[in-house]
N, C-alpha and C positions, 0 to 999 in steps of 0.2 A: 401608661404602658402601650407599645405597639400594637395593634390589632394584629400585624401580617408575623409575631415572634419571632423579630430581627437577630434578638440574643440568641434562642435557641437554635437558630439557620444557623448567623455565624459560629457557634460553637462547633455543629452537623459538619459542615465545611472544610472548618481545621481538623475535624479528628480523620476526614474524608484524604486531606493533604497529608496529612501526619503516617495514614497507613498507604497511600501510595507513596512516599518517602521511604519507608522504611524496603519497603518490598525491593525497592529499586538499588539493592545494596552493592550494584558497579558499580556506581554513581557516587561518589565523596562529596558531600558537602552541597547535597543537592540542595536547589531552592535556589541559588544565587540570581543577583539579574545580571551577570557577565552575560549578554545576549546581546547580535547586532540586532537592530530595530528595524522593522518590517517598515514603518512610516519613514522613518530616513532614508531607508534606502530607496523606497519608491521615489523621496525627492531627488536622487540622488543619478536615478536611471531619468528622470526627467533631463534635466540637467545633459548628462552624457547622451540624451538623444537631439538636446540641441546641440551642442557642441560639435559631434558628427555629423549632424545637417543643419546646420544656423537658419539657412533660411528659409526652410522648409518646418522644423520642430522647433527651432527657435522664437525667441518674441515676435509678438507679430508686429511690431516695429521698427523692425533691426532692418538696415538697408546694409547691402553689399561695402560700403564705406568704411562701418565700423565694426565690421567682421571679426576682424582679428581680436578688437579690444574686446569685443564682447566674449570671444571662445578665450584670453587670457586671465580675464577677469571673473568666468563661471569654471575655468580650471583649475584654479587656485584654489576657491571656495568647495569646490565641489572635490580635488583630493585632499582637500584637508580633512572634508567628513567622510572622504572616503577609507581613511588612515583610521581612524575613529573607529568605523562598524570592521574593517579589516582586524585591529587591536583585539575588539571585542571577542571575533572569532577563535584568533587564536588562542585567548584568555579561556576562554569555555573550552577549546580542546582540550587548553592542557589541564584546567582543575577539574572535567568530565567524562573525560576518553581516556582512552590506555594507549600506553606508548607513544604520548604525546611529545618527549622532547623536553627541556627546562624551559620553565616558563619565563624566568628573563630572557634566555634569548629569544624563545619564540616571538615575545613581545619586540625586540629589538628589531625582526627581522620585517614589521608591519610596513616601515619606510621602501625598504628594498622593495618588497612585493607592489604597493602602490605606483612606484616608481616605476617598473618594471610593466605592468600595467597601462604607465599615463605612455609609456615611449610606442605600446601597442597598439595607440590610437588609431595612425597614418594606415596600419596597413587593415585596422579593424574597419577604415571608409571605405580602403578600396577593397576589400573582399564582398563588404554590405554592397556595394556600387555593381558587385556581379548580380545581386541577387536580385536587386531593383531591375536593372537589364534584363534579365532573366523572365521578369513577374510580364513587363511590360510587352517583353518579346511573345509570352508565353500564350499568352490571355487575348484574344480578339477585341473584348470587351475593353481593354484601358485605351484611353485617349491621350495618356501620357508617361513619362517617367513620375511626374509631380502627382497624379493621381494614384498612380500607385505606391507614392509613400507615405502621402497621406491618407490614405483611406485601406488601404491592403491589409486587415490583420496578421497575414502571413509575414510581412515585412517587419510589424512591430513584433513578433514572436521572435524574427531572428535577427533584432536587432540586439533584445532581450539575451536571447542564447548566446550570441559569440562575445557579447562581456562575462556572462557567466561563466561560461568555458574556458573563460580565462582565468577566473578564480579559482573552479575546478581543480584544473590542470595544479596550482598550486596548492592545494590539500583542504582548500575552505570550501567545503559539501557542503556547511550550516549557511554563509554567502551565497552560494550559488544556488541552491536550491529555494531560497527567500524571492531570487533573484526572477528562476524561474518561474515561480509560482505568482508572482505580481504578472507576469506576461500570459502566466496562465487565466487568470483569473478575467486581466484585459482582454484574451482573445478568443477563450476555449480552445487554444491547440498546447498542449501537454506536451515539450521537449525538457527530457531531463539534460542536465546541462555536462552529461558526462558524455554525449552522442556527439563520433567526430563528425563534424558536416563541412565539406568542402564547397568551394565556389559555384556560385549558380546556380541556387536552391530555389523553387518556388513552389510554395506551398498555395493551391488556389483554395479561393473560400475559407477551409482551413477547422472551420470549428468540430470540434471531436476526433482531432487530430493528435494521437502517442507516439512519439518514440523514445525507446528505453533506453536506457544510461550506457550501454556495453553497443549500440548500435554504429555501422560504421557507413556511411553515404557519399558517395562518391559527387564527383564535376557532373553542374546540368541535367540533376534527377529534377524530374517533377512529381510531386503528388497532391489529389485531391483532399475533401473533408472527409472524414469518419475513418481515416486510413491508420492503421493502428500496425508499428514494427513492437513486438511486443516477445516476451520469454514464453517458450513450447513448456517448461515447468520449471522448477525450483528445488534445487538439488538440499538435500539435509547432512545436516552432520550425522556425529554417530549418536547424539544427547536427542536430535528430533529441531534442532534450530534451523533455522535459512543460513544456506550461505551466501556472502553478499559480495566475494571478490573473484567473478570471472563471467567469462564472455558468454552471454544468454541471447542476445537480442543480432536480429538480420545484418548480412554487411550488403549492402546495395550499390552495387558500381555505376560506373560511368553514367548516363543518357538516357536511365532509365523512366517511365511512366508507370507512375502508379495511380488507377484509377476510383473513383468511390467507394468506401465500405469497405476495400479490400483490408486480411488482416494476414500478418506475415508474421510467423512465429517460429522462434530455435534461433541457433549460428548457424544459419541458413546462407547462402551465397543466392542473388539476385544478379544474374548477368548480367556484363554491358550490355544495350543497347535492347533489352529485355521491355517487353506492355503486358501491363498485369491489369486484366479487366476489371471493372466494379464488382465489389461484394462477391471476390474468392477469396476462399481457403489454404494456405498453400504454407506447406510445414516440410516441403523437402526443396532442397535448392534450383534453379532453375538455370537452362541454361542462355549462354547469350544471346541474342537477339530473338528470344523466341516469345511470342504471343501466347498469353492464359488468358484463358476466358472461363466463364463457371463451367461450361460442358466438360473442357479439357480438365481445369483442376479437380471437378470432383474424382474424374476418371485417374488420374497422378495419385489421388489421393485415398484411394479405396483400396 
């Protein structure tokens, strides 16, 4: 007999699954592993980040020559599994969520959505290719564009986000949010994958860096680490739940700088051409091109 009471654990366990099951009475048929896979899909953003940049996050013996072969040959492989954890999602929508849709078609519609996806490649380089511009223009410190895609976690954060965003955008939260959370985990900057962010993004340093799902970022913002676009509160229903479909989080236009610690909270407006100093407060909207610093915010703010 075990010393450590293996049986008795495992029994503890399942009665432990058995009453969180029950409790969770949305949920039909809980327990399934209809689930896309957190390890595949890691492989799988691997992959789409060489193929985005061969030779740069690509093999490190790939020469310019067999470029093509190499991104034809990891495309094929790499939507096939991406059809795969796409299938999976929709499969878990529709036997775990309401008002999913039939599940044949849902399923049927896996092909389209990847497809639809793989033709998003071209313009998903050149929008990334502002942002690397952007890092390199942005920063005194890089000595290159090549340094800053290799080594910039701000870059891998949104190379991460705008595939997500793209899944997003088609109704796979369980996708995209996996999707997130692998870039989260590789960089410490937290983009939920529902924040629109336009060309020219550059996040410096970047670790302890939020922004929330409902956020909208305009062309050529920069911000630093610990900068947090985040919700002023969280509306209820009339039961006491969260509501989870509507606009909570900053929209930040054009040119803007945002700089360390600062934290921006509400559907708050962030002006074009707007410097928002380190480590303020700032919960009512600002206008454009105007400078906060902590004197000024706490005063705005009191």
């Amino acid at each position: 007999m075990s010393q450590w009471n293996i049986n008795n654990i495992v029994n503890e366990l399942q009665a432990a699954r058995n009453e969180w099951r029950t409790k969770q009475k949305s949920l039909k048929d809980f327990g399934g592993r209809e689930l896309p896979s957190k390890e595949e899909i890691k492989k799988i953003m691997s992959d789409l980040c060489g193929i985005l940049f061969p030779m740069r996050l690509g093999p490190h013996d790939l020469r310019q020559q067999s470029e093509n072969y190499y991104i034809a040959h990891t495309l094929e492989k790499t939507l096939y599994a991406l059809h795969e954890q796409v299938s999976l999602n929709l499969t878990y929508d529709h036997k775990y969520r309401k008002n999913a849709g039939n599940l044949e078609e849902s399923v049927q519609t896996a092909q389209e959505i990847v497809k639809t996806f793989a033709e998003q490649l071209p313009a998903l380089r050149r929008i990334l290719d502002t942002d690397v511009i952007a890092a390199f223009e942005g920063d005194p410190a890089a000595r290159s564009v090549d340094e800053v895609l290799l080594c910039y976690p701000g870059i891998l954060a949104l190379i991460y986000h705008r595939v997500a965003h793209e899944f997003y955008k088609q109704g796979l939260s369980l996708l995209a949010r996996l999707i997130a959370e692998i870039a989260h985990s590789k960089t410490g900057i937290d983009i939920h994958p529902g924040a629109q962010v336009d060309q020219g993004f550059f996040i410096d340093h970047g670790t302890g860096v939020v922004i929330g799902e409902t956020c909208i970022i305009g062309k050529n913002v920069r911000i630093y680490q610990a900068v947090t676009l985040g919700a002023k509160r969280f509306e209820v229903d009339e039961e006491g739940h969260l509501q989870k479909e509507y606009a909570r989080h900053p929209i930040v236009e054009d040119n803007v700088v945002i700089y360390a610690g600062a934290t921006i909270l509400g559907r708050i407006t962030i002006g074009e051409g707007a410097v928002i100093g380190g480590n303020v407060w700032i919960t009512k909207s600002v206008a454009p091109n105007s400078a906060v610093s902590q004197s000024s915010a706490t005063k705005s703010q009191v």
